[in-house]
C-alpha positions in Angstrom: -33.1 -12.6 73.7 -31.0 -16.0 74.9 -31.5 -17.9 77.4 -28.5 -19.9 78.7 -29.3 -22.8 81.3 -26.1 -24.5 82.9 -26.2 -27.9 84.7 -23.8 -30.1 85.7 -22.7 -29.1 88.8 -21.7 -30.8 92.3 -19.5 -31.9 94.6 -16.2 -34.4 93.6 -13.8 -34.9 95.3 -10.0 -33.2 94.2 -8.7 -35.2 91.6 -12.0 -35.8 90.0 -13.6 -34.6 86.9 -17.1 -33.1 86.1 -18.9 -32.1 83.2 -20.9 -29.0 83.1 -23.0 -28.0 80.4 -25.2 -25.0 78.6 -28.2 -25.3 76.8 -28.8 -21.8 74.7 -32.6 -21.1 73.3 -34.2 -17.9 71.9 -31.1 -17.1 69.8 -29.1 -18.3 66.8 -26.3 -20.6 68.6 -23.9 -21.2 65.7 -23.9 -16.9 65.5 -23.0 -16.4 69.2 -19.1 -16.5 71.0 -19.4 -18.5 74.0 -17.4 -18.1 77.1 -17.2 -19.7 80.8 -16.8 -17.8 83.7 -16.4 -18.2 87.6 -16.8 -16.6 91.2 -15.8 -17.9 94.0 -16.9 -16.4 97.5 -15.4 -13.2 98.1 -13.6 -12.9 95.1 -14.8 -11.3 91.6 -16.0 -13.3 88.9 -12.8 -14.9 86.4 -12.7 -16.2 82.7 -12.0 -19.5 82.5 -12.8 -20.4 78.9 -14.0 -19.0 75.1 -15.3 -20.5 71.9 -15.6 -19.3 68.6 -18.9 -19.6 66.5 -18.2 -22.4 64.9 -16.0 -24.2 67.8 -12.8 -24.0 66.1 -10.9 -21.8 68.0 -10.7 -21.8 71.8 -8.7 -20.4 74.8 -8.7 -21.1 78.6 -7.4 -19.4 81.2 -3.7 -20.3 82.4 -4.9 -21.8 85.5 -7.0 -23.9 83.7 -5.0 -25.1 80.7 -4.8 -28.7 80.5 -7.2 -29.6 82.6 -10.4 -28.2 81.1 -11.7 -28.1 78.1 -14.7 -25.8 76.4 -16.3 -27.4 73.2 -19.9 -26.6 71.7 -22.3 -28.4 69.7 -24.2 -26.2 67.5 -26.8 -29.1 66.5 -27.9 -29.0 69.9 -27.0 -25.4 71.1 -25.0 -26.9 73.7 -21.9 -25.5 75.2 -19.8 -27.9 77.5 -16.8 -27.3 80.2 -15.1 -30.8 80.9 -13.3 -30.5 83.8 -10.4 -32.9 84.9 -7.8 -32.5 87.7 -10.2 -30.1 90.0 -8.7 -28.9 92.8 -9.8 -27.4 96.0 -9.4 -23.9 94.4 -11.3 -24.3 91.4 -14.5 -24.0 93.7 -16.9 -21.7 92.8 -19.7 -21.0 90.8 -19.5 -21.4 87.0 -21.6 -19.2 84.5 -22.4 -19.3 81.3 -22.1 -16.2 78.5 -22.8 -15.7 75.3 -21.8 -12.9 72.9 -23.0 -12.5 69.2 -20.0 -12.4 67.1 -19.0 -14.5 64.2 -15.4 -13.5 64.4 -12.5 -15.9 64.7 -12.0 -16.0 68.4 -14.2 -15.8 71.5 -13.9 -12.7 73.7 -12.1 -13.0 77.2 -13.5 -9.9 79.1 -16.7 -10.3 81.4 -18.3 -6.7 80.3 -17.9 -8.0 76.7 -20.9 -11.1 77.3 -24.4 -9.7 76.1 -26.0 -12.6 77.9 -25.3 -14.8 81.1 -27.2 -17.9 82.8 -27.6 -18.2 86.2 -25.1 -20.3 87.4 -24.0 -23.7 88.9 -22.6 -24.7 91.8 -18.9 -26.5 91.9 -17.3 -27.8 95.1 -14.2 -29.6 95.3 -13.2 -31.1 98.2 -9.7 -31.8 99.2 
């Protein structure tokens, strides 16, 4: 069983950048796809970002490209979201997932995730 932990969260302002991150236990990290996901009120939760295993191959979602950025640290089962260029609409609260798969790219679909964290909170204001 994995636990996933985010943390990073807040409030900035648009323009602003933030850092969230996502501390994995109970598993083998370097054997598990991660992914980041979000939900804003209302609205059903979106994929924002994948990593591979062993970090090397990524993709974000369109509304995200160039301006965030998933990487992963498998010496300290970390996964991290840096976030640059938020905007009013990228509110909402980011999750965590993680998948075991060693294949060459990160899954994209929600239903795909074995495992999710509970969340953190991002508010940008305008």
């Amino acid at each position: 069983q994995v636990q996933l932990v985010e943390s990073g969260g807040g409030l900035v302002q648009a323009g602003g950048s933030l850092r969230l991150s996502c501390a994995a236990s109970g598993g083998t990290f370097s054997s598990y796809a991660m992914g980041w996901f979000r939900q804003a009120p209302g609205k059903e939760r979106q994929f924002v970002a994948t990593i591979n295993w062993s970090g090397r191959n990524t993709n974000h979602a369109d509304s995200v490209k160039g301006r965030f950025t998933i990487s992963r640290d498998n010496g300290k089962n970390t996964v991290y979201l840096q976030m640059n260029s938020l905007k009013p609409e990228d509110t909402a609260r980011y999750y965590c997932a993680a998948r075991y798969s060693t294949f060459s790219n990160g899954p994209t679909m929600e239903n795909e995730y074995q495992y999710w964290g509970r969340g953190t909170q991002v508010t940008v204001s305008s």
